[in-house]
C-alpha positions in Angstrom: 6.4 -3.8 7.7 4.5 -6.9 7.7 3.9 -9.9 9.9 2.6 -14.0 8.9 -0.4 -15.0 10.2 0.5 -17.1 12.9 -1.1 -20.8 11.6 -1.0 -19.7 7.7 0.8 -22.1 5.4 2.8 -23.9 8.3 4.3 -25.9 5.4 6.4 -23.2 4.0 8.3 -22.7 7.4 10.3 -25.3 9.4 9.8 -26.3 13.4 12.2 -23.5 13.9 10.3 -20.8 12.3 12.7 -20.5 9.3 11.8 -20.3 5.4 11.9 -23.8 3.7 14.0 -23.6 0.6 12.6 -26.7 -1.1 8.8 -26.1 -0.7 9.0 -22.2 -1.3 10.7 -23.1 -4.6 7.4 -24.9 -5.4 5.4 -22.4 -4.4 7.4 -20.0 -6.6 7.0 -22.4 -9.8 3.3 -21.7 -9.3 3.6 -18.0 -9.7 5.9 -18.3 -13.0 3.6 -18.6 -15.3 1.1 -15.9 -14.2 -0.2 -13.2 -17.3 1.1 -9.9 -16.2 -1.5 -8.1 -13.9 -3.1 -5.8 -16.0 -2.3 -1.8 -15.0 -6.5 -1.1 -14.9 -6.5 -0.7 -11.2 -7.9 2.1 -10.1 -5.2 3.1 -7.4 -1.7 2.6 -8.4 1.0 0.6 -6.3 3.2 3.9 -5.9 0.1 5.4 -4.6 -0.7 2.3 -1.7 1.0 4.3 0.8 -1.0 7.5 0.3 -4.1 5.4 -0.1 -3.8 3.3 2.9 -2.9 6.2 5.6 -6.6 7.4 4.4 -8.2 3.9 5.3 -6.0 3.8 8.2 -6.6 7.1 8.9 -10.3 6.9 9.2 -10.4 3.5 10.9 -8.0 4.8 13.7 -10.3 8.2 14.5 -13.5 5.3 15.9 -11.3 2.2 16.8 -7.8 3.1 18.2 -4.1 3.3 17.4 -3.7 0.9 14.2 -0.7 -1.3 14.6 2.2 -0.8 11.9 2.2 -3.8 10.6 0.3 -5.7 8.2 -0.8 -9.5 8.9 -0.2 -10.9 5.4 -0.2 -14.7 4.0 1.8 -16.6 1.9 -0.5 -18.0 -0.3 -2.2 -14.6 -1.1 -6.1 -13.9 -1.6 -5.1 -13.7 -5.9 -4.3 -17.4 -4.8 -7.4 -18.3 -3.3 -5.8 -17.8 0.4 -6.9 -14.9 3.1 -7.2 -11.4 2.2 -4.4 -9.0 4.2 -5.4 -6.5 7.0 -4.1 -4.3 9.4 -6.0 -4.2 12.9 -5.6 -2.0 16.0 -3.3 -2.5 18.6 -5.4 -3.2 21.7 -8.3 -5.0 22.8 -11.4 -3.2 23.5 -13.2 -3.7 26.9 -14.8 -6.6 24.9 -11.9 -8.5 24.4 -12.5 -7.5 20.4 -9.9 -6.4 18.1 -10.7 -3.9 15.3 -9.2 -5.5 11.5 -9.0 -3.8 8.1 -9.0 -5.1 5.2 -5.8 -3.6 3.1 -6.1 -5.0 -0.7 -9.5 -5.0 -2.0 -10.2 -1.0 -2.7 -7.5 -0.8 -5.1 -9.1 -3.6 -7.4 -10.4 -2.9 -10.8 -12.4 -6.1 -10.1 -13.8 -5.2 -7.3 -17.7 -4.2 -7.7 -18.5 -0.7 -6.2 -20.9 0.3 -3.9 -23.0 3.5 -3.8 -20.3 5.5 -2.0 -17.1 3.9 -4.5 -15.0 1.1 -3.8 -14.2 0.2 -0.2 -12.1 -1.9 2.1 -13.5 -3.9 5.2 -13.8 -3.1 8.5 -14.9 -5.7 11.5 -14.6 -5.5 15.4 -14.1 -8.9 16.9 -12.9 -11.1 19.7 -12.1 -14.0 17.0 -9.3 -12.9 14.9 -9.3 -16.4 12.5 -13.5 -16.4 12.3 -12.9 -12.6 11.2 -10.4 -13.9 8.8 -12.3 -16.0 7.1 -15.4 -13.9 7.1 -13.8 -10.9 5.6 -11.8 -13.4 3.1 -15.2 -14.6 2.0 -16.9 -11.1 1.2 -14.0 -9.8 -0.2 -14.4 -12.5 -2.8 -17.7 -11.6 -3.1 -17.3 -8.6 -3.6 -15.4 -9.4 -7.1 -18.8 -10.7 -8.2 -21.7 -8.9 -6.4 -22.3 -5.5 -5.6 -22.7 -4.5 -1.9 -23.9 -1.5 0.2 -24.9 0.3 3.5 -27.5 -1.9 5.0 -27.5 -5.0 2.9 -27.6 -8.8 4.7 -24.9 -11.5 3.7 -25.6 -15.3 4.4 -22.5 -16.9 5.7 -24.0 -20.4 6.1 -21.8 -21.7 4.0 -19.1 -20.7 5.6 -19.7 -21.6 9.2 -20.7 -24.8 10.9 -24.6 -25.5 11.4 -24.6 -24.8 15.1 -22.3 -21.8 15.2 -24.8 -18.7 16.5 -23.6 -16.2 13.9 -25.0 -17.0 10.4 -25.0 -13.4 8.8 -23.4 -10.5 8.3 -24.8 -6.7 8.7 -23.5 -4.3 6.6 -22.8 -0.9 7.6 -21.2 2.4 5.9 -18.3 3.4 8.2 -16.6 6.3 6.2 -15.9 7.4 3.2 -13.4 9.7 1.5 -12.3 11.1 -1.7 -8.6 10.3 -3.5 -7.5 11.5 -7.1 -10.9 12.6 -7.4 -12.6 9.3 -7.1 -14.8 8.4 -3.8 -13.7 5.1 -1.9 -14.8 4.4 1.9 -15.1 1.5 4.6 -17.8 -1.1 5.0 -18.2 -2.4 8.6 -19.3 -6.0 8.7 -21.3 -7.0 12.2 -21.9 -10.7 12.6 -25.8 -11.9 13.2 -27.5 -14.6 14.4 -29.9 -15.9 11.5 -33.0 -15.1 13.6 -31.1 -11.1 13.6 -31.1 -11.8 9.6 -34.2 -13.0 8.6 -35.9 -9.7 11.2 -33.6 -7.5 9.6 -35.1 -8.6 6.4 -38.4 -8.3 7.0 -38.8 -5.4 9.3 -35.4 -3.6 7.3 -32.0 -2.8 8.4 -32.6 0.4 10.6 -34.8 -2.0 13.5 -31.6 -4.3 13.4 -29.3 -1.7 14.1 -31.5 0.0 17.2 -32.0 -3.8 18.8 -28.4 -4.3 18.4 -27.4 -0.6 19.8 -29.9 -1.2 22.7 -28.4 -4.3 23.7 -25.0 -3.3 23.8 -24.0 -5.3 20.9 -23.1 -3.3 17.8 -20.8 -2.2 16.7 -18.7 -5.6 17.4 -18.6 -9.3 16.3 -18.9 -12.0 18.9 -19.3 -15.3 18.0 -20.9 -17.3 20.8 -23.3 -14.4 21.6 -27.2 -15.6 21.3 -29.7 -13.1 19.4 -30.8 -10.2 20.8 -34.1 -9.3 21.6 -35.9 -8.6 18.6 -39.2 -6.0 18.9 
């Protein structure tokens, strides 16, 4: 089962919450003309279920009870609109919510890591800032190749004066299917003064300062830096 993010493509829907025949008809005309998807995809769409109770699977075990459905979007990530994930179904004592990514492992385009192809993961108490974020290196991910400990710039994709500026990478789990290995990147926002330690002093010092100031493993987005020794 799946669910519509609640403020995606408002234009498809009327005031009542009901499809609008008219404008899905134009969005369908934009679909007709689409090559056939080629069948290079590593994991296969009669094997999504099998896949996805492994990412689930594993993603459940640290974070909670998944919910069952998925929050998907009209105008699809293929389309240039945010990537689908599933997320847990309570709040931490945070106030962060724990979302998956649940489209990107099964890609032929997508650009392995170390460990295989992956999905990912972040903790967070801003569901549309995680979103976006994990829209973003998902894309990115089509075009460059990341891994356990690297740093991602988001400066482009926040305002100036928002605190987090980065991304953390982290290797949440991985596991084998049809013989191939896949797993889970965790993404951890970061202030830029996080980023730029975490690049000159390496990943592991980032991820003790985080641990010791009860940070990590979650994302939240009007927290300052931590201190940095």
């Amino acid at each position: 089962m799946a669910k519509k993010a609640p403020d995606d493509d408002p234009e498809i829907f009327d005031k009542d919450g009901k499809i609008n025949d008219a404008e899905m008809r134009k969005l369908m005309d934009k679909f007709k003309d689409l090559p056939e998807p080629a069948n290079d995809d590593p994991v296969k769409r009669e094997q999504y279920d099998a896949f996805y109770d492994k990412i689930r699977g594993a993603a459940a075990a640290e974070c909670g009870k998944l919910k069952e459905t998925t929050t998907f979007h009209i105008i699809g990530f293929d389309m240039g609109g945010p990537i689908n994930y599933f997320s847990t179904q309570c709040e931490d004592e945070a106030g962060c919510l724990t979302h998956v990514t649940s489209e990107l492992a099964v890609r032929a385009a997508q650009n392995a890591s170390a460990f295989g192809r992956f999905e990912l993961l972040m903790t967070c108490d801003d569901e549309k800032w995680c979103s976006r974020q994990l829209t973003g290196i998902a894309a990115m991910s089509l075009e460059s190749t990341f891994g356990h400990g690297h740093t991602v710039d988001i400066g482009a994709f926040v305002k100036r004066k928002d605190p987090l500026q980065g991304l953390l990478l982290e290797k949440f789990a991985t596991f084998q299917f049809e013989g191939e290995s896949y797993g889970i990147l965790r993404c951890i926002g970061i202030t830029r003064p996080e980023m730029e330690f975490a690049i000159e002093n390496g990943k592991d010092r980032l991820f003790r300062a985080l641990k010791k100031a009860g940070v990590y493993p979650r994302t939240l987005v009007k927290r300052r830096s931590v201190p940095l020794e």
